[in-house]
C-alpha positions as CSV (number, residue, x, y, z in Angstrom):
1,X,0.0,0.0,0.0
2,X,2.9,2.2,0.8
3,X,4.4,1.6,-2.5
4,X,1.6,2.7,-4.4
5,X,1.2,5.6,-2.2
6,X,5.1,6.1,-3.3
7,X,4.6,5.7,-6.8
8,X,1.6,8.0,-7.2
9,X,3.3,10.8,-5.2
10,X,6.3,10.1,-7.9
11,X,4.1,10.1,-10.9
12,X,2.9,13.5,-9.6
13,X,6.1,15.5,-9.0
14,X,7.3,14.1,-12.1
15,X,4.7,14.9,-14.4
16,X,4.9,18.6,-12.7
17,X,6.1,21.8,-13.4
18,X,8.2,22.3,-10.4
19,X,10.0,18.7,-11.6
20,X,10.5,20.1,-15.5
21,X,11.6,23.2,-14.3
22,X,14.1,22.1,-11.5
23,X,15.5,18.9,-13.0
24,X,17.2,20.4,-16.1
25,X,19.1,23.7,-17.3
26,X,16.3,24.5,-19.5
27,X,13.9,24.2,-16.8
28,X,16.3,26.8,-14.6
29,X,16.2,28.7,-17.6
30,X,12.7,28.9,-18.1
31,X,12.6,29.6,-14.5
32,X,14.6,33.1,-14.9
33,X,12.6,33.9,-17.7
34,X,9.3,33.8,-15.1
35,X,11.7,35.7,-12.9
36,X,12.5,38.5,-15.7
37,X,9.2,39.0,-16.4
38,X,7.9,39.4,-12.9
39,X,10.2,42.5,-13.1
40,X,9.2,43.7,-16.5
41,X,5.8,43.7,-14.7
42,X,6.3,45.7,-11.2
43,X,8.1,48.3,-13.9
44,X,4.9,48.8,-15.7
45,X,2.9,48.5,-12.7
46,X,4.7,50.0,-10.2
47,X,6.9,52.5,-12.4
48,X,4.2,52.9,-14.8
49,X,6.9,52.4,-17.4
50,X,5.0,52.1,-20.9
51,X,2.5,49.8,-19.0
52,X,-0.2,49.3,-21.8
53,X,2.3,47.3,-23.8
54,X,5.0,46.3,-21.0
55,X,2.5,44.5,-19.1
56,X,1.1,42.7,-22.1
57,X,4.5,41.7,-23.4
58,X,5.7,40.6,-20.0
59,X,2.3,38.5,-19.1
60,X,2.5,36.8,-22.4
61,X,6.4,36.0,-21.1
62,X,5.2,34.8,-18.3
63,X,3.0,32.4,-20.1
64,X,5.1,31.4,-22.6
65,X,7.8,30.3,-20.0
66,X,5.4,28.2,-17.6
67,X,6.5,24.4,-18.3
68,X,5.0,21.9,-20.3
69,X,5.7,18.3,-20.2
70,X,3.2,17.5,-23.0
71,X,3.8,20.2,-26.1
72,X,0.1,20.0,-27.5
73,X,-0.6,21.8,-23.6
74,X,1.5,24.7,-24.6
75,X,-0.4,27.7,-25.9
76,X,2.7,29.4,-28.0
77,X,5.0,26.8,-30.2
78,X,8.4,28.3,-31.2
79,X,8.7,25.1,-34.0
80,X,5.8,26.4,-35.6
81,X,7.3,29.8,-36.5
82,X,11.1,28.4,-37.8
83,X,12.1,29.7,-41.3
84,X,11.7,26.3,-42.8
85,X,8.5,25.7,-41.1
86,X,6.7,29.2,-42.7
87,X,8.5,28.3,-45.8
88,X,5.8,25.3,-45.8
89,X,3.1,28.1,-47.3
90,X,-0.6,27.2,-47.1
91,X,0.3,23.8,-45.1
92,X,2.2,25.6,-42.3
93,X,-0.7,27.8,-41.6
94,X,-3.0,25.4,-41.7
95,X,-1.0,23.8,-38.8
96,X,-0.8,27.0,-37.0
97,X,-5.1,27.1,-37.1
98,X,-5.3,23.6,-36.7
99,X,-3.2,22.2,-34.3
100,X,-1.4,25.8,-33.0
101,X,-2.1,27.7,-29.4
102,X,-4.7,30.6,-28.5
103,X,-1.1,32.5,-28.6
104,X,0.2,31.0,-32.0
105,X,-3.3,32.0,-33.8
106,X,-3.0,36.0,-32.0
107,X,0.6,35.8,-33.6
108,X,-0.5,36.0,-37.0
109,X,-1.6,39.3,-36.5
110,X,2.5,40.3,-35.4
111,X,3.9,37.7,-39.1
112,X,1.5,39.3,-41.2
113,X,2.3,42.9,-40.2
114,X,-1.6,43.2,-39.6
115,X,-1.5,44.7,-35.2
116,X,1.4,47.8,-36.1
117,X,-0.6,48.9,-39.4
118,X,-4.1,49.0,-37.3
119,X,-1.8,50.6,-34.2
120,X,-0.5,53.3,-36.5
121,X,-4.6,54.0,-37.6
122,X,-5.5,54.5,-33.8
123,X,-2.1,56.6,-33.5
124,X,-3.1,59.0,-36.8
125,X,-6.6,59.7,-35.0
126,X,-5.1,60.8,-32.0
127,X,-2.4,63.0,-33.9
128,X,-2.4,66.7,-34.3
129,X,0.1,67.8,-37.5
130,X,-0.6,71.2,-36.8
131,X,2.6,72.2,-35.3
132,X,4.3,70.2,-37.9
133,X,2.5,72.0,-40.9
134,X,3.0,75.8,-39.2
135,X,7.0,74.9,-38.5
136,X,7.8,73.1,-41.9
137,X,11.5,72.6,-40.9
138,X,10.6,70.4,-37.8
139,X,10.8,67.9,-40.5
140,X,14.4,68.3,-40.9
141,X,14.5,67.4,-37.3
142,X,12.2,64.7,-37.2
143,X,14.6,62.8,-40.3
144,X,17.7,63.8,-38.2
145,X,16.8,61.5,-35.4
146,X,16.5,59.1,-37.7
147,X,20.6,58.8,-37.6
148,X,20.7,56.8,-34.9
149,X,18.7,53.9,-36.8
150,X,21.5,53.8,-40.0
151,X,24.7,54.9,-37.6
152,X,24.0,52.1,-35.3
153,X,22.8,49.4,-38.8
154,X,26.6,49.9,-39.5
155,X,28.2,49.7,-35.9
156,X,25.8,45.8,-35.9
157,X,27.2,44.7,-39.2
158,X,30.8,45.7,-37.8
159,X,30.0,43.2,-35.1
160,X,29.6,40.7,-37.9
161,X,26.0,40.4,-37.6
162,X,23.5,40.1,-40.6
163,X,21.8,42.3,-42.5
164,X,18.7,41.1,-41.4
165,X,19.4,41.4,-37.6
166,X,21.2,44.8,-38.1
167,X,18.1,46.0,-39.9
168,X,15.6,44.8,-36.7
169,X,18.0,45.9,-34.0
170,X,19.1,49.2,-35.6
171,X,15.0,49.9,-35.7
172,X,14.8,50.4,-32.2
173,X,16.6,54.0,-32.7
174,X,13.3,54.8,-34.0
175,X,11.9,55.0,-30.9
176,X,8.5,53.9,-32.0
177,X,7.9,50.1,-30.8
178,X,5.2,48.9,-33.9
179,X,7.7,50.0,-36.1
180,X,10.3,48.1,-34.7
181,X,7.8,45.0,-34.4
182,X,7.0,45.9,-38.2
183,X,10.5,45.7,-39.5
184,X,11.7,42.8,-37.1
185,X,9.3,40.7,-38.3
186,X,9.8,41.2,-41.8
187,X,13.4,40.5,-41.6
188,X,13.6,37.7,-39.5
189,X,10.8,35.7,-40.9
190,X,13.4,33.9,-42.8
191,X,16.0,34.7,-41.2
192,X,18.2,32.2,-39.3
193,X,19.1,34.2,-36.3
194,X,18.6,33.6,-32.5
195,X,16.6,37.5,-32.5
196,X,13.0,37.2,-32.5
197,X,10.7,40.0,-33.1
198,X,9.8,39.6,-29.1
199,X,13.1,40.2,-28.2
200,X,13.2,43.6,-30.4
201,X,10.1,44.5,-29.0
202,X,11.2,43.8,-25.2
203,X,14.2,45.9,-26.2
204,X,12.6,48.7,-28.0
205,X,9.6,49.6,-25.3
206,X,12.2,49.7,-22.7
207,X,14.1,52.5,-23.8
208,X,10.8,53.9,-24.8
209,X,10.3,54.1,-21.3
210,X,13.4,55.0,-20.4
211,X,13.0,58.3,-22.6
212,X,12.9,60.5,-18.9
213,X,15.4,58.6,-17.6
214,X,18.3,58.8,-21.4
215,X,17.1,61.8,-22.9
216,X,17.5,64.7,-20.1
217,X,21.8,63.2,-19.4
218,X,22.3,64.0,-23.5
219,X,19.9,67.1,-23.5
220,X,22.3,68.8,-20.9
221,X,25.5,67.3,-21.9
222,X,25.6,68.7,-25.4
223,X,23.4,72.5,-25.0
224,X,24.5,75.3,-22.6
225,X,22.1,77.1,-19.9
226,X,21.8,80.2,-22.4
227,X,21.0,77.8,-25.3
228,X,18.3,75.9,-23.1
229,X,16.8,79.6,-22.3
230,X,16.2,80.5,-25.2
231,X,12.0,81.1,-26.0
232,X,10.8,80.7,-29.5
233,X,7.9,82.7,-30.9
234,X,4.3,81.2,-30.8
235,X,3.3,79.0,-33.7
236,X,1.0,80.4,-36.1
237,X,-2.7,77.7,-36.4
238,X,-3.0,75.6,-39.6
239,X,-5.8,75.9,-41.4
240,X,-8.4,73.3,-41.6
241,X,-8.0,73.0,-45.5
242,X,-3.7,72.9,-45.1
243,X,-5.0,69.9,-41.9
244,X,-6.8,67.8,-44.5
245,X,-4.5,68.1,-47.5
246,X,-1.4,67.1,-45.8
247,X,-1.8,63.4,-45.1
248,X,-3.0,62.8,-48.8
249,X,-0.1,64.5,-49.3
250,X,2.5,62.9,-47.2
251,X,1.0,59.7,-48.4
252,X,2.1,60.4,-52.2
253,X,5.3,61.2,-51.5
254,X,5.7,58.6,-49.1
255,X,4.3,56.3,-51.5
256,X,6.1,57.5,-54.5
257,X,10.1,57.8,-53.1
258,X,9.7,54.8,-50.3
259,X,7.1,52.2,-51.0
260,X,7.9,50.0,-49.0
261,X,6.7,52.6,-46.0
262,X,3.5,53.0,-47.4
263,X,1.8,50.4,-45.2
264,X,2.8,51.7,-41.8
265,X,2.8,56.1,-43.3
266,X,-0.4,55.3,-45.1
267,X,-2.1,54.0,-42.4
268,X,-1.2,56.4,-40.3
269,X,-2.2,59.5,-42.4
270,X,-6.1,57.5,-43.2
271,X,-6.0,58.1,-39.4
272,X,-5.0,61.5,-39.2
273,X,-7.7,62.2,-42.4
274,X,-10.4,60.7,-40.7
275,X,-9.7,63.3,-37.5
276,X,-9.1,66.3,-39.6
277,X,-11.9,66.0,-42.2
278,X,-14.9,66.4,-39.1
279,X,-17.6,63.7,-40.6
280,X,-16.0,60.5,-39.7
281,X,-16.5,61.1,-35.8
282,X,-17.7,57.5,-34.6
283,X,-14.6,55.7,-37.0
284,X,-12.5,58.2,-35.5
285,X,-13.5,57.1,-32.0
286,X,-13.4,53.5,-32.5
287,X,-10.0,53.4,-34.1
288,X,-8.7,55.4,-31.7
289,X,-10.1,53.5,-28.7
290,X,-11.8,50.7,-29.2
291,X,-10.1,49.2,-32.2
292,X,-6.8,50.7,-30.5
293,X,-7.0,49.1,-27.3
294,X,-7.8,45.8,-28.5
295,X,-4.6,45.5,-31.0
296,X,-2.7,46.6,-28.3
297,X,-3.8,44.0,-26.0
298,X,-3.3,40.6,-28.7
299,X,0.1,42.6,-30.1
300,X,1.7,42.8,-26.4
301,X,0.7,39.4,-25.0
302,X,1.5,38.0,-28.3
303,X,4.9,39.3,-29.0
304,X,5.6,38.7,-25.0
305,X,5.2,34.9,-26.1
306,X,8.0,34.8,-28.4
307,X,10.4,35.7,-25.4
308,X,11.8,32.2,-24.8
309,X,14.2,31.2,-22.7
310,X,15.9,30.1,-25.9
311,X,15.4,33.8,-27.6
312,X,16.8,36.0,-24.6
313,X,19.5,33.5,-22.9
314,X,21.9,34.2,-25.2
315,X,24.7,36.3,-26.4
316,X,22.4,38.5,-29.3
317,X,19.8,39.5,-26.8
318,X,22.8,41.3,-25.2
319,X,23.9,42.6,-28.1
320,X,19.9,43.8,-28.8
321,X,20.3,46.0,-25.6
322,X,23.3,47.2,-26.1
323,X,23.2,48.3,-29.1
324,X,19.5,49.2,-28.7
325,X,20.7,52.0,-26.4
326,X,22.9,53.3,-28.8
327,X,20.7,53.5,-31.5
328,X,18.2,55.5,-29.3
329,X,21.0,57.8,-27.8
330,X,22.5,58.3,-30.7
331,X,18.8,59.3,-32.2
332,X,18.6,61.5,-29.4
333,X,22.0,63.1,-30.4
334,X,21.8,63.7,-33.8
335,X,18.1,65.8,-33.1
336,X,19.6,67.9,-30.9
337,X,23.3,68.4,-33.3
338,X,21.1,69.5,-36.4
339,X,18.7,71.9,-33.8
340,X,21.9,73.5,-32.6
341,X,23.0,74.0,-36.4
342,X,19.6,75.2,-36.9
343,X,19.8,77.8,-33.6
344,X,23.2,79.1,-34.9
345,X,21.8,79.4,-39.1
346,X,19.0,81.5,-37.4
347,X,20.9,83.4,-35.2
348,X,19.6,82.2,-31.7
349,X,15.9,81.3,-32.9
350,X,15.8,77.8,-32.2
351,X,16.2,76.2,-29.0
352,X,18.1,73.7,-29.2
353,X,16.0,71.2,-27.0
354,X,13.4,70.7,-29.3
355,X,16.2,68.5,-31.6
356,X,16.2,65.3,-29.4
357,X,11.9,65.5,-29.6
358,X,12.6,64.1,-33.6
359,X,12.3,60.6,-32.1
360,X,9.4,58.9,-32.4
361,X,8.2,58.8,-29.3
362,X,4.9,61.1,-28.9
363,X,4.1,62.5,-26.5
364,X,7.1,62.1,-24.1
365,X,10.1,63.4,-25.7
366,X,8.2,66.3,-26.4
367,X,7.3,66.7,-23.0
368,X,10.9,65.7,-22.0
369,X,11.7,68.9,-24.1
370,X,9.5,70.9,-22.0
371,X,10.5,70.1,-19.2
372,X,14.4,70.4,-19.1
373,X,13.5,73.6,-20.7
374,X,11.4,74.9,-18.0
375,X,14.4,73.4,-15.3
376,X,16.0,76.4,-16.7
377,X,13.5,79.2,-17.2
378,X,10.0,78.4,-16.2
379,X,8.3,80.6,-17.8
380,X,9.9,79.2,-21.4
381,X,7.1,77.0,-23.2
382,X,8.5,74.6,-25.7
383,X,5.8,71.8,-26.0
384,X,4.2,73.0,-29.1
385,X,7.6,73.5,-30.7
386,X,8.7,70.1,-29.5
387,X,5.7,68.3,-31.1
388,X,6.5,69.2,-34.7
389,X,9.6,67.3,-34.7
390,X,7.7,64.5,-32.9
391,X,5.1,63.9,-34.7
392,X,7.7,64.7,-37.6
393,X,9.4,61.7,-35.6
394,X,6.5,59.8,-36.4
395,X,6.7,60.0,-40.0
396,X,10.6,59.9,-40.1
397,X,10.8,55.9,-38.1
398,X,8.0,54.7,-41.1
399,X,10.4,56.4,-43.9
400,X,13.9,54.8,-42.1
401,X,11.9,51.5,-41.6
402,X,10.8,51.5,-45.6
403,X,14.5,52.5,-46.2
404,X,15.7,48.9,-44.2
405,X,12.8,46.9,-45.8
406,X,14.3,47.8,-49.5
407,X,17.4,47.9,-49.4
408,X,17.5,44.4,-47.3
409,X,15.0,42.6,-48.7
410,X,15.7,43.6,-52.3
């Protein structure tokens, strides 16, 4: 009687979780992974850091790290999404419908590019141009911070990585986390690489919020305390006409120089059209809320899902950090060069702080502008300034993301 007792207690720890995850270095592993992403979550819970993705992405890591002694139990399958197993066409996704997780079947919305189009509708609804289209030059801005994406493409391939995984790591510069998701998982899909577009996406929505914590140390560093006090003259208000015409028109250009941005800029300008034109008030609410919130929700726990043990214990997540902070920094940098340039061409006229708001992160690097500014004089008001290289920002990470897309694909 005893023995059976024995061998039933046995058959239970060994068929458990605890067992897989104790009784091998994978297990350990998988056991880290649980640990990283309780951290990832007090940061957005706690530290409110970017918490409407963060969380997502670091619940779905949670998930995807819990053991499984039987695979069909597992409700994300890494084999499914192998080069040579997508290369399998119409039979591959049939197995991903068929015999694939709740996770696996969200996923398709992250491979086909669907979730960061529909984010970039909800992001043009909620988007105001205007102090793009009264200070025209912003855009010059907005396409300097852009450097950080190609300067830190060629620092990558120096470290003798692919073009593929330059291209998704370099991304992150951007500052805009469904670009980066966009780009990585176009270049990876075939890709053989130990990057996976989770890992970008971990990568790139930290910095994101770490934009308080990176941008002020550069903002400082490279401006003096006269160049930081210096107040610009109030924007003029954009027409309603000059509003409406100005995503059709971005959208041609766009179109015309970089197709392969056209997804992700066109997207984003239908949303801004929909706000500007003033008929189109219930789409414009559901794609900026409703619709929003949802692709949000299956994009973070989705993506979180691909952050296997396998995917982040190794040497090229580290190098996806590293160099992940470069790229951003050095986005940062290269706004606030070209806005110094600009301040000297004018003769004093610019301040200098609104360069490092030309990444794409809207609204807080605008308001990060805004407020180092205001450290200095408080009664200086450079928000609306700030937010025409933002938005310009915006814009800028689609174009430098159509720019990888061509000339690494083709």
């Amino acid at each position: 009687m005893l023995q059976i007792l024995k061998d039933i207690l046995l058959g239970l720890w060994e068929t458990s979780g605890l067992y897989a995850m104790t009784s091998s270095v994978e297990g350990l592993k998988q056991l880290a992974m649980i640990g990283l992403a309780f951290v990832f979550m007090y940061f957005a819970i706690v530290k409110e850091w970017e918490p409407l993705l963060l969380l997502p992405i670091s619940f779905g890591m949670f998930l995807t790290n819990l053991p499984a002694v039987n695979i069909e139990d597992m409700v994300y399958h890494a084999e499914f999404w192998t080069p040579e197993a997508m290369q399998a066409g119409t039979d591959w996704l049939w197995t991903v419908l068929h015999d694939g997780g709740l996770l696996d079947k969200l996923y398709l919305g992250v491979k086909l590019q669907i979730y960061p189009c529909l984010i970039f509708l909800g992001i043009g609804t909620m988007t105001d141009f205007g102090p793009l289209i009264a200070n025209p030059k912003s855009f010059l801005l907005g396409a300097a911070a852009q450097g950080g994406i190609f300067f830190t493409f060629l620092a990558a391939s120096w470290l003798g990585m692919s073009a593929a995984e330059c291209g998704s790591i370099a991304i992150i510069g951007g500052a805009d986390g469904p670009t980066s998701i966009y780009v990585s998982s176009k270049l990876l899909e075939n890709a053989q690489s130990n990057l996976s577009t989770g890992t970008i996406a971990l990568a790139a929505y930290t910095y994101m919020a770490l934009v308080p914590v990176i941008q002020p140390f550069w903002m400082k560093l490279l401006t003096t305390k006269k160049e930081r006090a210096i107040k610009m003259p109030q924007l003029r208000t954009p027409s309603k006409t000059e509003k409406i015409i100005f995503p059709i028109v971005v959208t041609l250009i766009v179109a015309l120089l970089v197709p392969s941005a056209g997804a992700l800029v066109g997207m984003l300008m239908f949303g801004n059209l929909l706000k500007e034109s003033g008929v189109c008030g219930r789409l414009v609410d559901t794609a900026g809320n409703a619709l929003m919130n949802i692709v949000t929700i299956f994009l973070g726990i989705s993506v979180g899902a691909t952050t296997t043990a396998a995917n982040v214990m190794n040497k090229d997540f580290a190098f996806v950090m590293g160099l992940g902070i470069v790229a951003f920094s050095l986005g940062t940098i290269c706004g606030l060069l070209l806005a110094k340039l600009m301040n000297w061409v004018t003769g004093g006229k610019v301040n200098p702080l609104i360069g490092s708001a030309g990444v794409s992160a809207v609204p807080m690097a605008a308001r990060i502008s805004q407020k180092v500014g205001a450290e200095t004089d408080p009664t200086n008001f450079l928000l609306m300034h700030a937010m025409g290289p933002n938005v310009a920002g915006v814009i800028g990470s689609a174009v430098a993301a159509g720019v990888l897309l061509s000339v690494i694909q083709y």
